[in-house]
C-alpha positions in Angstrom: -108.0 -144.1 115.0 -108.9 -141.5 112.7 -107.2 -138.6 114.8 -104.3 -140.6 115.0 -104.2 -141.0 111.0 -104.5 -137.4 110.7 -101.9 -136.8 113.3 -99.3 -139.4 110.7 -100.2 -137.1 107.8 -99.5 -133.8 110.0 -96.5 -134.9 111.1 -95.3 -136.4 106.9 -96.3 -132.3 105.9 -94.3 -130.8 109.3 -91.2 -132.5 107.8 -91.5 -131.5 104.8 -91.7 -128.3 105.5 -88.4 -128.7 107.5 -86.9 -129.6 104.5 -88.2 -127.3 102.7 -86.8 -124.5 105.2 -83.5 -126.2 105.8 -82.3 -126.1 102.1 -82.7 -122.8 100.9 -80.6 -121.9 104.3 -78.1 -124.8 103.6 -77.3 -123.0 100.2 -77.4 -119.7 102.1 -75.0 -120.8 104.3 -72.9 -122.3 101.6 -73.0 -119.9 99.2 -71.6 -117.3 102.1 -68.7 -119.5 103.0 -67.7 -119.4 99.6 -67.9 -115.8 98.8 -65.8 -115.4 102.5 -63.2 -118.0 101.2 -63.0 -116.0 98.1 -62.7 -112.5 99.8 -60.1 -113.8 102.0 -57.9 -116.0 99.6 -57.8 -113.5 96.7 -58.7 -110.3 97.8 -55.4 -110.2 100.3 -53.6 -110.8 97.2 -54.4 -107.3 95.7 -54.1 -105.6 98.7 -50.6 -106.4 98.5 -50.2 -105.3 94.7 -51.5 -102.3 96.1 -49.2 -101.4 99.2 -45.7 -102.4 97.5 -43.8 -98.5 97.5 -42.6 -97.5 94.2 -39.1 -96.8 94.4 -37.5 -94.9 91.3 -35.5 -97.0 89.1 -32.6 -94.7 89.4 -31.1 -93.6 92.7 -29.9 -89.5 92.0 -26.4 -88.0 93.0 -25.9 -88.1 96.7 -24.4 -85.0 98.3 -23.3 -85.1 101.6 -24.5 -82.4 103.9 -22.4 -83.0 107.2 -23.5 -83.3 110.8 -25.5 -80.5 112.5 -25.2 -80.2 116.3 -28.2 -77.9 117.3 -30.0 -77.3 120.0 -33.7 -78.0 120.3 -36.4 -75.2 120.7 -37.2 -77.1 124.2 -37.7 -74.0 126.9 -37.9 -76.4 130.3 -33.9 -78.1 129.8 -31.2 -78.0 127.6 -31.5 -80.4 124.3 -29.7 -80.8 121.7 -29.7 -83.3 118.4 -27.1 -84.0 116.4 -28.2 -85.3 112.9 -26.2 -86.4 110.1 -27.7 -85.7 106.5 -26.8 -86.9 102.9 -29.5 -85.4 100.1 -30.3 -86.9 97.1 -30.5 -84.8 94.3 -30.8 -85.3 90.4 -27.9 -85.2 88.6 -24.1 -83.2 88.7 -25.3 -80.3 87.6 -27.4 -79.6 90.9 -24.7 -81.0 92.7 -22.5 -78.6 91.5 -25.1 -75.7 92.9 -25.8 -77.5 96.2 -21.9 -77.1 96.6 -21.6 -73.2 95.4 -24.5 -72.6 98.0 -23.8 -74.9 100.4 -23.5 -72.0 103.6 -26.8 -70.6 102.7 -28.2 -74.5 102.7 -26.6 -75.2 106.1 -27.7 -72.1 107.9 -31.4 -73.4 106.3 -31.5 -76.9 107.5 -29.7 -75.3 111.4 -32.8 -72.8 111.4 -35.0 -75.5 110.7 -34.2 -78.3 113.2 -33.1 -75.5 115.9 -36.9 -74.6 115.8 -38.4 -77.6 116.4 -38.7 -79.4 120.1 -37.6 -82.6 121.4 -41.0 -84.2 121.7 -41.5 -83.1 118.0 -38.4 -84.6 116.6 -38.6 -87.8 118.2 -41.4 -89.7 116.7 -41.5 -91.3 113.2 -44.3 -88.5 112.2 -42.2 -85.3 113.4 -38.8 -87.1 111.7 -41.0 -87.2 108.5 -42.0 -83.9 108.9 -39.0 -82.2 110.1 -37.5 -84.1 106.6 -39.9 -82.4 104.3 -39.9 -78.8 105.7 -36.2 -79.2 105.4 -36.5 -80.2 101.8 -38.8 -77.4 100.7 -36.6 -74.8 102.4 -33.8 -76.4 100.1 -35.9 -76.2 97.3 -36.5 -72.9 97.7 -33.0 -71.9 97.8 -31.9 -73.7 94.3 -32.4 -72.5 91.2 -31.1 -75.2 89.0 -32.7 -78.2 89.9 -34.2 -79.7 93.6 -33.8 -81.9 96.4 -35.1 -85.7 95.3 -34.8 -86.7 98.8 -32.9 -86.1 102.4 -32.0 -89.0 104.4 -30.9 -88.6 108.3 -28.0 -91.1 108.7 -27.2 -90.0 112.0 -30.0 -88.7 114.4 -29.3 -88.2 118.1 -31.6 -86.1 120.7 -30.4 -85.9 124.0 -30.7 -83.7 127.1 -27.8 -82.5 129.5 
C-alpha cells in the first residue's frame, strides 16, 4: 500500500512537470506564429514600396531615328534584324543637334547592331544591352545635350 501511495505522488509530480514543459513551448510556439504572421502580412508590403520603378515625371522630346535593316554578325547563315528606333532626348535644343548629325548617328547605331549576333540580340538581356551600348555611342557623338532613353518599336531577327 505504501509503494502504491508513493507511486500516486510520482505520477501528481510527472504531470506537473508536463505542464511545466508544455507551456513555455506553447508560448514558443505562439509567439513564432505571430512573428511569421507579421513577416508575411507586413513585410510584403514594403517589398512592394521598394520594387515600384521610378519613372521621370516628364517624358523628353522624342526623335525618330528610322528603321535599320542590318545584317547580324552571325558567320554560320545569313541574318538580318530590322529594328525601328525612336530616342528620347531632353529638350529641342538636342533635337535640333540629333537632326544636324543625324548620318553620323545612323552609321553609329548600323555599326553597332551589325556587330552583334543573332543569339545575342534575341533575349531580353542582349536587347537591354544592345540598347545601352547604342546609347553611349550616341552620347559620345553629341555635344549639346544626351540621349535620355532609346526605345526599339520595331525589332525583327530573322534568317534567309
Amino acid at each position: 500500500m505504501a509503494e502504491e501511495a508513493k507511486e500516486a505522488v510520482e505520477e501528481k509530480k510527472g504531470g506537473k512537470k508536463k505542464i511545466i514543459l508544455i507551456i513555455p513551448l506553447l508560448v514558443l510556439l505562439i509567439g513564432a506564429g505571430a512573428g511569421g504572421a507579421y513577416f508575411f502580412l507586413f513585410a510584403k508590403k514594403d517589398k512592394t514600396k521598394e520594387e515600384k520603378v521610378h519613372m521621370p515625371s516628364q517624358v523628353g522630346v522624342m526623335v525618330d531615328l528610322g528603321v535599320f535593316t542590318v545584317n547580324l554578325a552571325d558567320k554560320q547563315a545569313e541574318v538580318y534584324a530590322r529594328i525601328a528606333i525612336t530616342m528620347e532626348v531632353s529638350d529641342e535644343k538636342v533635337k535640333a543637334e540629333v537632326e544636324r548629325r543625324m548620318p553620323i548617328i545612323k552609321d553609329a547605331v548600323i555599326d553597332v547592331i551589325s556587330s552583334k549576333a543573332s543569339d545575342f540580340v534575341r533575349t531580353p538581356e542582349g536587347r537591354e544591352s544592345l540598347r545601352l551600348e547604342i546609347i553611349r555611342r550616341i552620347n559620345a557623338i553629341l555635344v549639346e545635350g544626351g540621349v535620355r532613353n532609346i526605345y526599339f518599336t520595331e525589332f525583327v531577327v530573322q534568317s534567309t
